[in-house]
C-alpha positions as MATLAB code, in Angstrom:
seq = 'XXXXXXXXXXXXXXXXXXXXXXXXXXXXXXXXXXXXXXXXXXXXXXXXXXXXXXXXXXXXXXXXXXXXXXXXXXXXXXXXXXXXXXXXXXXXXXXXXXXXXXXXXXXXXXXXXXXXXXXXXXXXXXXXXXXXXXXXXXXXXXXXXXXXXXXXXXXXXXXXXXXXXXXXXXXXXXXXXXXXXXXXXXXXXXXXXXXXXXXXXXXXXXXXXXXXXXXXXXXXXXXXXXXXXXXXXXXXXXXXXXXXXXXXXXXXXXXXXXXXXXXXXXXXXXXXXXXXXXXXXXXXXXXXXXXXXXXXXXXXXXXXXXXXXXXXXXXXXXXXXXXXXXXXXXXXXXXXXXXXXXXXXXXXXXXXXXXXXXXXXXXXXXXXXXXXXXXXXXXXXXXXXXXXXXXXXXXXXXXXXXXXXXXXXXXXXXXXXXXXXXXXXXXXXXXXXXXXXXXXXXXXXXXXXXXX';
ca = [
     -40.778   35.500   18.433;
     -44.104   33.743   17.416;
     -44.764   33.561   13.888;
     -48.143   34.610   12.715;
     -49.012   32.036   10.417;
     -53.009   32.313   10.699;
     -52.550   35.667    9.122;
     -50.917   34.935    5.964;
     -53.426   31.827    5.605;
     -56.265   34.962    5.583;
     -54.240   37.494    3.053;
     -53.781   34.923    0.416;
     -55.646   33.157   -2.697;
     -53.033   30.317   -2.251;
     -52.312   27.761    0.423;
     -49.863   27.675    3.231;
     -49.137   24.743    4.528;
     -46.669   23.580    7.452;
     -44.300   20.687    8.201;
     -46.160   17.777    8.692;
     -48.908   19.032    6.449;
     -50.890   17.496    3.441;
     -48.742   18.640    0.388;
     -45.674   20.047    2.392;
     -42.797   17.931    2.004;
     -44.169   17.375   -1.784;
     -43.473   21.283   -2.707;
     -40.384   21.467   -0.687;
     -38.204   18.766   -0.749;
     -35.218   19.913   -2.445;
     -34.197   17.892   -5.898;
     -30.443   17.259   -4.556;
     -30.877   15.091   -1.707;
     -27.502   16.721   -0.388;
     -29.771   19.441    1.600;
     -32.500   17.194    1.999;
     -32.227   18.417    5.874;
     -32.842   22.002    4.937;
     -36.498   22.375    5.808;
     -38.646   25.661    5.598;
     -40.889   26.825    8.471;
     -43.679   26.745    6.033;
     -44.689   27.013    2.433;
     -47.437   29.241    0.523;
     -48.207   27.311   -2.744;
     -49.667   30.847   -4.560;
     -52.735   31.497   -6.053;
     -52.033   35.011   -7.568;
     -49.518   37.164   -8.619;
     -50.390   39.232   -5.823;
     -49.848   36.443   -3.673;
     -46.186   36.311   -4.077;
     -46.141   40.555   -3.189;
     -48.317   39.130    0.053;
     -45.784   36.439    0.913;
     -42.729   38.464    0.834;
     -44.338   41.771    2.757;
     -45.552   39.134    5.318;
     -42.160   37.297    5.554;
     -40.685   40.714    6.216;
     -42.769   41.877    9.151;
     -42.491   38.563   10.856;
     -38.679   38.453    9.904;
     -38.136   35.859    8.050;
     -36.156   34.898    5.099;
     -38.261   34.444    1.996;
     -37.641   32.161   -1.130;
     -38.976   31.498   -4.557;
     -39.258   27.551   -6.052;
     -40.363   27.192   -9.342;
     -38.622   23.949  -10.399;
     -36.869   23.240   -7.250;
     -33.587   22.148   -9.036;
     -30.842   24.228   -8.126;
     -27.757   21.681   -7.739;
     -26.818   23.853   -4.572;
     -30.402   23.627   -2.713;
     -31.040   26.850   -3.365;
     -34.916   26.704   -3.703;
     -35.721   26.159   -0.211;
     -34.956   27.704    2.817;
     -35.285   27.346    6.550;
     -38.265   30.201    6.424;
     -40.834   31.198    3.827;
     -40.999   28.787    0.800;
     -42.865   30.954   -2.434;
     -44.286   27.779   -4.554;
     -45.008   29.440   -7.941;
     -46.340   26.154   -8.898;
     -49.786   27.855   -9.719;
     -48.554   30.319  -11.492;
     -48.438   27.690  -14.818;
     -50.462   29.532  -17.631;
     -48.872   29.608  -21.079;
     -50.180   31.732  -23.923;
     -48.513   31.098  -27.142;
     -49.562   34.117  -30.176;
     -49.151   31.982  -33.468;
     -49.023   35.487  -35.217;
     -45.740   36.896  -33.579;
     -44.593   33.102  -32.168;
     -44.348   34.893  -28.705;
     -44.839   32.459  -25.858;
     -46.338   33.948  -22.457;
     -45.371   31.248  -19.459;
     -46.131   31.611  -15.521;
     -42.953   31.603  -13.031;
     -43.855   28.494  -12.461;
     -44.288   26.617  -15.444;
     -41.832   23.729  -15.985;
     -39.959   22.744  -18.723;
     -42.197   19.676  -19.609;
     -45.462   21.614  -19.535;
     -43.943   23.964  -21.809;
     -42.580   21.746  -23.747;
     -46.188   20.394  -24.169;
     -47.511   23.755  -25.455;
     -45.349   24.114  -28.042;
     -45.097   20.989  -29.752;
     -49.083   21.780  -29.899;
     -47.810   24.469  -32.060;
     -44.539   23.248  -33.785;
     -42.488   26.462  -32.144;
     -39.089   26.158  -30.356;
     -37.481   27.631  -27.689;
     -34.015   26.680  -26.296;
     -34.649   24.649  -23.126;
     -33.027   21.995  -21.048;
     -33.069   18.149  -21.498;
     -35.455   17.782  -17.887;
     -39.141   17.742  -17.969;
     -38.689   19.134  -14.166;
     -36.598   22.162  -14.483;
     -38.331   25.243  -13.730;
     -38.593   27.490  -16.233;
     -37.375   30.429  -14.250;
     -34.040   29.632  -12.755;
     -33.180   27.690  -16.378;
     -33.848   31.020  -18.180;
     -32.379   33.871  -15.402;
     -28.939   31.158  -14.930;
     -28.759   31.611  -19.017;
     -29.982   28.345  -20.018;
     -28.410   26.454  -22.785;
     -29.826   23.497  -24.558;
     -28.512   20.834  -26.721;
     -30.128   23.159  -29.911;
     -28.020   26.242  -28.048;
     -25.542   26.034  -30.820;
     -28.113   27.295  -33.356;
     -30.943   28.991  -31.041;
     -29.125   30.550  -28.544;
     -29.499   30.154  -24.360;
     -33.270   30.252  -23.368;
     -32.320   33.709  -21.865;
     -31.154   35.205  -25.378;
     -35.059   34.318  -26.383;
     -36.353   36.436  -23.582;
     -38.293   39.160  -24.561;
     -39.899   40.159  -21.160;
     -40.606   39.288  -17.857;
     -42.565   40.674  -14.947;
     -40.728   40.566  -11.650;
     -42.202   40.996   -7.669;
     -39.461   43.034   -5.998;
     -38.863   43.651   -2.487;
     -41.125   46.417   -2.215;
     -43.802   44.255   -3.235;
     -43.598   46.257   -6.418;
     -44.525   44.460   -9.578;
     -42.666   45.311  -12.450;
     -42.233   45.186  -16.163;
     -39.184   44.017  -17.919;
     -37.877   44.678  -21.413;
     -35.489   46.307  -23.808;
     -37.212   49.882  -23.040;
     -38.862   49.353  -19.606;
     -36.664   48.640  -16.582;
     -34.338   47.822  -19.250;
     -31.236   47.284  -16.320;
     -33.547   44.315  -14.396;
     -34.100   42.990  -17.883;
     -30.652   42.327  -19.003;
     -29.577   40.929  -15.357;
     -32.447   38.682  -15.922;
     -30.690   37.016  -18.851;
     -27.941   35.122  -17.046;
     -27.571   36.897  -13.587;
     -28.938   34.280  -11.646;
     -31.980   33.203  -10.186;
     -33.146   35.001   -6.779;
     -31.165   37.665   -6.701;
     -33.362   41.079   -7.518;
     -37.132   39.756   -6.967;
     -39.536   37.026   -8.056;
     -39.917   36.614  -11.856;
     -43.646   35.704  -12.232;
     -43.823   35.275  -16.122;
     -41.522   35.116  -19.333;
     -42.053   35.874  -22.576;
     -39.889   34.291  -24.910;
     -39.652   34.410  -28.634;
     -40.096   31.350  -30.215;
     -39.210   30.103  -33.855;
     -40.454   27.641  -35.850;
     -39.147   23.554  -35.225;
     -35.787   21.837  -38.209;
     -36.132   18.437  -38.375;
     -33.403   16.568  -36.641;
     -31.241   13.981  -36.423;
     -29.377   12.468  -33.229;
     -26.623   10.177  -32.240;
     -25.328    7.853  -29.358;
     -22.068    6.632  -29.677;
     -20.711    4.312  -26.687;
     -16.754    3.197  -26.279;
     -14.902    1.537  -22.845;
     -12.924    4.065  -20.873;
      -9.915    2.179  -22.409;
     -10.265    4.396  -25.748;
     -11.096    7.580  -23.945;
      -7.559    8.405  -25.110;
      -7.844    8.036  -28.614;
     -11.412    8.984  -28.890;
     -11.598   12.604  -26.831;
      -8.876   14.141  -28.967;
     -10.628   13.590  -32.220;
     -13.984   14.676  -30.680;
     -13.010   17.485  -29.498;
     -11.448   18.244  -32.998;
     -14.912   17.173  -34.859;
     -16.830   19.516  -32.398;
     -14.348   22.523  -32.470;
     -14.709   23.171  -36.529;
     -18.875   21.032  -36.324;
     -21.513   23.627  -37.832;
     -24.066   25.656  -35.562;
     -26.381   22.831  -36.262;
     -24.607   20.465  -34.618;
     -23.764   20.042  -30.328;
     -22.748   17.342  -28.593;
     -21.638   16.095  -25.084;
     -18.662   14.403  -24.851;
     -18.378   12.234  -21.662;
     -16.519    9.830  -19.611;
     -17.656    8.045  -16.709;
     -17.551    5.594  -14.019;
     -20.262    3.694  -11.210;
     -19.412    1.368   -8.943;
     -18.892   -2.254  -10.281;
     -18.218   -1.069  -13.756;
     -15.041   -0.227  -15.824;
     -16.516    3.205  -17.126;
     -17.154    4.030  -20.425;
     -17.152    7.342  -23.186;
     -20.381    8.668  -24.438;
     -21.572   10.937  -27.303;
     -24.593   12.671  -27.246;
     -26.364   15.012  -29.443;
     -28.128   16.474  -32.052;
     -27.898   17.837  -35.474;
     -30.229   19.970  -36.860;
     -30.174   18.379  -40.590;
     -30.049   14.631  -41.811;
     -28.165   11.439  -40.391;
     -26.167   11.387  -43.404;
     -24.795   15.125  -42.667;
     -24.102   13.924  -38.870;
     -22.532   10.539  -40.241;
     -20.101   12.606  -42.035;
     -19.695   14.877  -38.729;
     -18.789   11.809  -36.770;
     -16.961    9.833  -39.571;
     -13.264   11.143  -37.947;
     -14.047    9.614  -34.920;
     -15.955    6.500  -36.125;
     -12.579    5.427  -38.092;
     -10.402    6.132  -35.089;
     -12.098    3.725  -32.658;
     -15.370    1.439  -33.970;
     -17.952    2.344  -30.939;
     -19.501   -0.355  -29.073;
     -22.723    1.016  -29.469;
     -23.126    3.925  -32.379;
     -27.010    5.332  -33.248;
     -27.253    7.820  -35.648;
     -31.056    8.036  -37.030;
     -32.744   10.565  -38.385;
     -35.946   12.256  -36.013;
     -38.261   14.831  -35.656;
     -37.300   18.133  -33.812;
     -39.787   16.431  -31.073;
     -38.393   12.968  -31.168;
     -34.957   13.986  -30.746;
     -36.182   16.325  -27.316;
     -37.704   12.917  -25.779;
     -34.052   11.435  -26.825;
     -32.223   13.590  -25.469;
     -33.916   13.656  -22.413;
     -31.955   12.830  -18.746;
     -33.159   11.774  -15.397;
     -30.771   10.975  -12.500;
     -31.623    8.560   -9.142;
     -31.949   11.607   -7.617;
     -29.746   10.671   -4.756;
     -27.015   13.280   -3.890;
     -24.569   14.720   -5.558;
     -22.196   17.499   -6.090;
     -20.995   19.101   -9.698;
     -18.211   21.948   -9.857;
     -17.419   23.719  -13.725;
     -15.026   25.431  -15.939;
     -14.736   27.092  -18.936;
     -12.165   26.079  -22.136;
     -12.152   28.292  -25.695;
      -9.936   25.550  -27.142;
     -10.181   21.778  -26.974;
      -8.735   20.015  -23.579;
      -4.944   18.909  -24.545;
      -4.089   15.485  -24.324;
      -2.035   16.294  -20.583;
      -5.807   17.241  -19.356;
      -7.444   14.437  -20.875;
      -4.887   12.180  -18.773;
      -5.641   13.906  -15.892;
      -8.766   13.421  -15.745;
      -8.781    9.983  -16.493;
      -6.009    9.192  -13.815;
      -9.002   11.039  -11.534;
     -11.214    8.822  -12.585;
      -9.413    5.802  -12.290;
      -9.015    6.327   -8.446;
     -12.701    7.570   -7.941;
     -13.415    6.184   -4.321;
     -17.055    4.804   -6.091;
     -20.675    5.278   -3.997;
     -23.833    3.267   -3.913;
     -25.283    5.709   -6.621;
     -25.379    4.205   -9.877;
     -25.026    7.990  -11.356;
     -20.986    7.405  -10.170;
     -18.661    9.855  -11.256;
     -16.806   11.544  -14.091;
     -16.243   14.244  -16.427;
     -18.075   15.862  -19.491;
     -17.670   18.450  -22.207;
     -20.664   20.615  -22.820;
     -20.460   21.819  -26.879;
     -20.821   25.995  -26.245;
     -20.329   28.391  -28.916;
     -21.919   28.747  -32.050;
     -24.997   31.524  -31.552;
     -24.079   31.605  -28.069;
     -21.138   33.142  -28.894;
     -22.448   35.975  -31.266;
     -23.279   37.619  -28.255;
     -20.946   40.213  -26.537;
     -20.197   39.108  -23.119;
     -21.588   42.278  -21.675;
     -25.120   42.777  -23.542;
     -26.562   40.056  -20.971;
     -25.785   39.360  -17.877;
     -24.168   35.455  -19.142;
     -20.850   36.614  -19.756;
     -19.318   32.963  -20.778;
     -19.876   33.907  -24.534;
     -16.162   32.705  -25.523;
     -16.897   29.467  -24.217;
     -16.096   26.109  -26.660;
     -16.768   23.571  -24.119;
     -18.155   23.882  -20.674;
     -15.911   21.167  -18.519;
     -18.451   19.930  -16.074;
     -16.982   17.597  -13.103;
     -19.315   15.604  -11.017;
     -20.055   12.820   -8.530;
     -22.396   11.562   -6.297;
     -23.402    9.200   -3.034;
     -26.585    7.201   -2.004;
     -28.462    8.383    1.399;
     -27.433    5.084    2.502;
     -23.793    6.027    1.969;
     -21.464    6.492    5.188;
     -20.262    9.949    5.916;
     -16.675    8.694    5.137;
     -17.897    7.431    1.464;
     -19.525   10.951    1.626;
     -16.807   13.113    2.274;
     -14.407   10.921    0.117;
     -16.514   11.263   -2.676;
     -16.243   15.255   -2.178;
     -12.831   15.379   -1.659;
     -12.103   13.837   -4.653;
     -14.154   15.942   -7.036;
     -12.457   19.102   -5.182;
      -9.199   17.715   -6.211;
     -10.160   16.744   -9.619;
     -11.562   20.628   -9.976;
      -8.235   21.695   -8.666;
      -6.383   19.850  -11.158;
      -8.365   20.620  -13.884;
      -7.398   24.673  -13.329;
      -3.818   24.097  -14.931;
      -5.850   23.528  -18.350;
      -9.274   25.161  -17.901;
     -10.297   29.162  -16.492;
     -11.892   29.920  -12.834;
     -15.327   30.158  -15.010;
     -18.112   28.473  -13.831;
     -21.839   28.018  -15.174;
     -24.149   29.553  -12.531;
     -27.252   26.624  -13.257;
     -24.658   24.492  -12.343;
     -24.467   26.040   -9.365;
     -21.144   25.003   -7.170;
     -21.424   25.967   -3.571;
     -17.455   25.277   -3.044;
     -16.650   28.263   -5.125;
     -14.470   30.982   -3.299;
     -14.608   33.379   -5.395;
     -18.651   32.638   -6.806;
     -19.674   35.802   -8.237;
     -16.652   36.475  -10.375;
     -16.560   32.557  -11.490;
     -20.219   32.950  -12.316;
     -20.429   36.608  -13.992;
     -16.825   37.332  -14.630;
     -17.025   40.743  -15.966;
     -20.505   41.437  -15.237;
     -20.537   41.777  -11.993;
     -19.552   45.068  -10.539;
     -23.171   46.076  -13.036;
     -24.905   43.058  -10.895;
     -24.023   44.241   -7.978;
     -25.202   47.797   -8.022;
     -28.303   46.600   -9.827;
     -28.895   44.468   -6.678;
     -28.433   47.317   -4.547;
     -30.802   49.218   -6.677;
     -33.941   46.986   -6.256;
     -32.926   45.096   -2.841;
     -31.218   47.344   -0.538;
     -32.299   46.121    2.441;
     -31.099   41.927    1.022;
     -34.432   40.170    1.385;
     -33.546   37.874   -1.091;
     -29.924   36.665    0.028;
     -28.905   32.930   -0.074;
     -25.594   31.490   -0.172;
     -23.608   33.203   -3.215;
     -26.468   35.532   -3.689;
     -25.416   39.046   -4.533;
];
């Protein structure tokens, strides 16, 4: 079948452009280098709203499969696709009421940008640590932030959002108006039940802040992550940390602490103090900052290069059995030419998170005291041997890991090795997910690996 590209070029505001094109590979290209071979058969960077009702009628009658990007960032390669690529790119307005602190953003406005507009106006919202992240799969995966603890995920901010179904129907979100899209919006995954083309989020005003960095050698991962886990498990709302160990190639690995505290250095110096008597750090920075100055701390970039993460859920801290585990793991890592290596790290849930019932949004992980995230990654220039060694491992480590930790996974952190995905992702949530998907996409336009 011949695809009739000239005539979405002459329904559309935006601009379609093909492989090989000016611009193509640039809004494309998936962030995970992993699918870097997945290309799509063209993409329309959209003008309009309207424009993303265009693209998906037209990828229907020429039968192809359609996908939104907005930050491009799923770990799985999940925003792109071998057929029509939605760019929401243009779609970046932000409005931000000073009266009501509601914040207006486009589908596909990125966390920096946003980040931008309100520091303009002092007002927070729970978002990630990447300027990059699109602002629409953070918020519909949950979202949770290193100020999660006190705020809430991103998606427990959500007051609205306007969605492009199927149908080409655009529709209104909220507690009182398509009330069943809105709360699968808040943690049921992006790109399952249409394209979400704004947000409205309500924000609150900024606490000044204070943030550590505390470095030991693997060697006193053993003493340290039992006391951490202690300080974090009884630590104030104010307060969330990651606790991590690691390895690259050509080092000896090391245990990292990284947070913030919404209150003084002296209050997090007291925090820490258990741990800072059990083992003196190598490296320990605890300084008070400015809501803003702690975001640009706590900010992370990776080489980009590929890798793979796979998740798990604790209510207690890891006992010292699982801590061994893991480090035995990581002691036999079979190491990659990507200086992001390997390893293992406790996200700090909880807190407001947790004052949520489990079934009022779609994020049902609202027991949760530390997300166990498991990771490693390869360089392009890698072999397919280091490649598949490097896999193999983290599938064991993951295996392991489920005599201490639940089948629970975090759905941003998307795993595309999960067997049973949807139940891992939205535990007891989604039986509601799935007839909501049935609801608004009968006919699966929008279907992707682990899609509903």
């Amino acid at each position: 079948m011949t695809i009739d590209w000239e005539s979405l070029r002459s329904q559309v505001d935006g601009r379609v452009t093909r492989p090989g094109e000016l611009g193509f590979e640039e809004n494309s290209t998936a962030f995970n280098k992993r699918y870097a071979g997945v290309t799509p058969a063209g993409v329309l960077s959209v003008g309009s709203v309207a424009d993303v009702a265009r693209g998906i009628a037209w990828a229907r009658s020429q039968g192809l499969p359609v996908v939104a990007r907005g930050g491009g960032h799923s770990y799985a390669g999940q925003a792109t696709t071998t057929g029509l690529l939605l760019d929401l790119h243009g779609l970046d307005a932000i409005t931000v009421d000073r009266g009501s602190e509601l914040v207006r953003v486009g589908g596909g406005v990125r966390a920096g940008q946003l980040y931008a507009e309100l520091q303009r106006h002092d007002l927070a919202v729970p978002l990630g640590n990447s300027n990059d992240v699109g602002i629409g799969g953070l918020t519909l995966g949950g979202g949770v932030a290193a100020v999660s603890r006190a705020f809430g995920l991103t998606c427990d901010s959500l007051v609205e959002t306007d969605i492009v179904l199927a149908d080409g129907t655009l529709v209104t979100c909220n507690e009182h108006e398509n009330s069943d899209l809105f709360w699968a919006s808040r943690g049921g995954g992006g790109g399952n039940f249409g394209v979400n083309t704004s947000f409205t989020f309500q924000a609150r005003p900024t606490i000044a802040s204070s943030t550590c960095l505390l470095l030991w050698p693997l060697s006193d991962a053993a003493a340290v992550l039992p006391v951490m886990q202690r300080i974090m498990q009884g630590a104030p709302n104010e307060f969330s940390a990651r606790i991590g160990f690691s390895r690259s190639s050509g080092d000896d690995g090391m245990v990292s602490v990284i947070g913030q505290h919404l209150g003084p250095a002296s209050e997090l110096r007291e925090l820490l103090a258990p741990v800072l008597s059990t083992v003196v750090p190598d490296r320990a920075e605890i300084e008070d900052r400015s809501y803003w100055e702690a975001k640009e701390f706590l900010h992370h970039e990776t080489s980009g290069d590929p890798f793979a993460v796979r998740t798990r859920t604790v209510t207690e801290p890891l006992p010292e059995e699982a801590v061994h585990t893991a480090l035995t793991f990581l002691a036999k890592w079979p190491g990659s030419g990507n200086p992001d290596g390997a390893g293992l790290a406790l996200f700090t849930w909880g807190g407001a998170i947790n004052k949520v019932p489990a079934t009022e949004t779609a994020f049902p992980h609202r027991d949760v005291l530390f997300l166990v995230s498991m990771d490693t990654s390869w360089s392009t220039e890698d072999s397919a041997e280091v490649r598949q060694a490097n896999l193999d491992w983290l599938t064991d480590l993951h295996a392991a890991m489920g005599e201490y930790a639940r089948d629970a996974s975090y759905v941003n952190f998307t795993d595309p090795d999960l067997t049973d995905a949807h139940a891992a992702y939205f535990g007891p949530n989604v039986d509601r997910l799935r007839q909501i998907k049935r609801q608004y996409d009968p006919d699966g336009v929008f279907r992707f690996p682990q899609g509903l």
